[in-house]
C-alpha positions in Angstrom: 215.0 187.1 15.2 215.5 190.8 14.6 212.4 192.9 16.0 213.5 196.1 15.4 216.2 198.4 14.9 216.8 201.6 15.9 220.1 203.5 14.7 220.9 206.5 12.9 219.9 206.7 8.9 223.0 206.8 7.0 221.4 207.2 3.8 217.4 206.7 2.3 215.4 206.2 -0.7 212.0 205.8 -1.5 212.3 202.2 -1.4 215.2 201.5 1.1 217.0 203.2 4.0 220.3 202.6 5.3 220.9 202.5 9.2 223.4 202.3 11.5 223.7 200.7 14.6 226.6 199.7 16.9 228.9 200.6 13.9 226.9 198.4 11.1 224.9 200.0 8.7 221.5 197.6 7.9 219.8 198.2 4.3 216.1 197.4 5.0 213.1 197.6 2.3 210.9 200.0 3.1 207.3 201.0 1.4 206.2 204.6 0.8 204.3 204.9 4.2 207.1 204.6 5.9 209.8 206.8 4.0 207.4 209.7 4.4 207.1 209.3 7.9 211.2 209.3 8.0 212.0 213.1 8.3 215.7 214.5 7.5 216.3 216.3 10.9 215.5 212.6 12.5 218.8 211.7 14.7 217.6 208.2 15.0 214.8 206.2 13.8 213.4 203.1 15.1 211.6 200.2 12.6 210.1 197.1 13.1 211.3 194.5 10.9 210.1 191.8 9.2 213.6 189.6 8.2 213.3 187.2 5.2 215.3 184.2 4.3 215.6 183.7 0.9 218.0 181.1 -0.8 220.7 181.9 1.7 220.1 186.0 1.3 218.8 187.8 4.5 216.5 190.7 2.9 215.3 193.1 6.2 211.6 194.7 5.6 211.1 197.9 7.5 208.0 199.7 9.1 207.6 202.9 10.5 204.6 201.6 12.5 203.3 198.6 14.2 200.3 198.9 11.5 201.9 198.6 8.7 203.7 195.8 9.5 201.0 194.2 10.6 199.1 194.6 7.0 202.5 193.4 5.2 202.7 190.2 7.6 198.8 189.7 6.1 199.4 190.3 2.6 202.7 188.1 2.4 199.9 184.8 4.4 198.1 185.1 0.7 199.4 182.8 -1.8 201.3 184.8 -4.5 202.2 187.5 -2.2 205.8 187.4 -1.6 207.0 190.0 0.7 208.5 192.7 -2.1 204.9 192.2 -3.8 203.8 193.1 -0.3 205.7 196.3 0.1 204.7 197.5 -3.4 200.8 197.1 -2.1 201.9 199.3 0.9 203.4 201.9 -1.4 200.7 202.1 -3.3 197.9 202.4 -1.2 198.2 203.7 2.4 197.7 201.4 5.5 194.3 203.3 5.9 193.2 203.2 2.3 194.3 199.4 1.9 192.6 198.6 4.7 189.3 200.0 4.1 189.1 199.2 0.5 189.8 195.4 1.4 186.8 196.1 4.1 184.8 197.4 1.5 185.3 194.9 -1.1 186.8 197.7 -3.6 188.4 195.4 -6.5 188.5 198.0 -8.6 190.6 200.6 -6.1 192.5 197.6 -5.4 193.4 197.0 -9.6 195.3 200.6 -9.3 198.1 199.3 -6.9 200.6 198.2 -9.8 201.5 194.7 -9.5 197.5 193.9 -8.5 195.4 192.6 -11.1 191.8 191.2 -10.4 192.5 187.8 -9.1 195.0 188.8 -6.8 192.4 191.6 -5.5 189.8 189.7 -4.9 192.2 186.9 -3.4 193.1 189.6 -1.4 189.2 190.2 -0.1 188.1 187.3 0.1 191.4 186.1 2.8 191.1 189.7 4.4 188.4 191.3 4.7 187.2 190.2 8.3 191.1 190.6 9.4 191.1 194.3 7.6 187.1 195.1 9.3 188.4 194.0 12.8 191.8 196.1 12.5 189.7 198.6 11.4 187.8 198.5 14.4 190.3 197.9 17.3 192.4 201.5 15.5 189.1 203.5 15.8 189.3 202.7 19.9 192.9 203.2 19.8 193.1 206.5 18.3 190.0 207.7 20.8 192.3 206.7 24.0 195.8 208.6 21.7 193.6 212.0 21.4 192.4 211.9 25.0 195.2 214.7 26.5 196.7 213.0 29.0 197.8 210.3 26.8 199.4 212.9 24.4 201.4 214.1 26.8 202.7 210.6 28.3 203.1 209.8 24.6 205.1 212.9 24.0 206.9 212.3 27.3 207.8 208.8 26.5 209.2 209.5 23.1 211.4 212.5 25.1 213.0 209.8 26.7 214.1 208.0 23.5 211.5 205.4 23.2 209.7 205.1 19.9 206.2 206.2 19.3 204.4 203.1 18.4 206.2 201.3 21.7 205.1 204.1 23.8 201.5 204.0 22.5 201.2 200.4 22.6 202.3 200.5 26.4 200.0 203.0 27.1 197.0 201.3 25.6 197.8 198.6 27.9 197.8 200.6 31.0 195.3 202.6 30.3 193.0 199.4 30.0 194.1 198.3 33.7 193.9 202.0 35.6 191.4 204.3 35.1 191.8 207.7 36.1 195.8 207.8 36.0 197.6 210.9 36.7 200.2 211.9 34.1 202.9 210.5 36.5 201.5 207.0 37.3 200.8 206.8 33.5 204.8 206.8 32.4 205.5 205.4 35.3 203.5 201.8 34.7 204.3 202.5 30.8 208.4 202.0 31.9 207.0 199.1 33.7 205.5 197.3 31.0 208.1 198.7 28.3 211.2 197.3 30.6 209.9 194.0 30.7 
């Protein structure tokens, strides 16, 4: 099952990118958040990708971030919700946004998305809602431990050495939990570790 790929973008869209890697270019669906997170001067991008079977048809999904894929593997678990449903919600509401209007019970900020009409928004809260509070919750702690220096730097380190960002930060979440008062050193160091396998 395809992960992820990371390749060089050949060509993108608001809705899709193309990207190459080992010589074959992959069209993957993308939503809004991620094509504005896809810069021009980018020599290679890495996605996580949600692949979908289809009456013989292999469709890839693409996502910038281990977030929003995350939110799209949710939405598509609601009856209804097919996966290019799914991606629409994502483009029209941010990660973020989605995520605390579902918290919040916000049918009518919900209606906006097009594609959403009442039923499926209040579907939508009443199957997400603890999911969307508790996501909530667990980024708040994440993004406290990301804007702590030290793991800005192994971040920024990690990413210099062609990892992506979300890989890099989830590693270092992880080994920041286990050893507390890291230098900078030991941080990337156990981060390769965990990363590697």
């Amino acid at each position: 099952m395809i992960a992820y790929i990371t390749g060089r973008i050949i060509s993108k869209a608001s809705d899709s990118v193309i990207i190459e890697n080992n010589g074959i270019g992959y069209e993957i669906l993308i939503p809004l958040s991620t094509f504005y997170n896809l810069t021009d001067d980018q020599k290679e991008v890495s996605l996580y990708i949600y692949p979908h079977v289809k009456d013989e048809t292999l469709t890839l999904f693409g996502f910038y971030t281990m977030l929003e894929k995350r939110i799209f593997l949710m939405l598509i678990s609601i009856t209804g919700i097919g996966p290019k449903l799914a991606i629409n919600i994502l483009s029209g509401m941010g990660p973020e946004d989605l995520l605390n209007a579902i918290a919040n019970e916000d049918i009518g900020h919900l209606c906006r998305i097009p594609g959403i009409g009442k039923k499926t928004a209040q579907r939508m809260v009443l199957e997400l809602r603890d999911k969307s509070s508790n996501i909530i919750a667990s980024e708040k702690i994440a993004q406290r431990e990301i804007d702590d220096p030290l793991i800005k730097d192994a971040i920024s380190a990690l990413v210099n050495l062609g990892y992506p960002e979300e890989t890099a930060r989830s590693a270092l979440k992880k080994v920041s939990k286990k050893i507390r008062g890291a230098d900078l050193e030991l941080l990337i160091k156990e981060s390769l570790r965990i990363i590697s396998g």
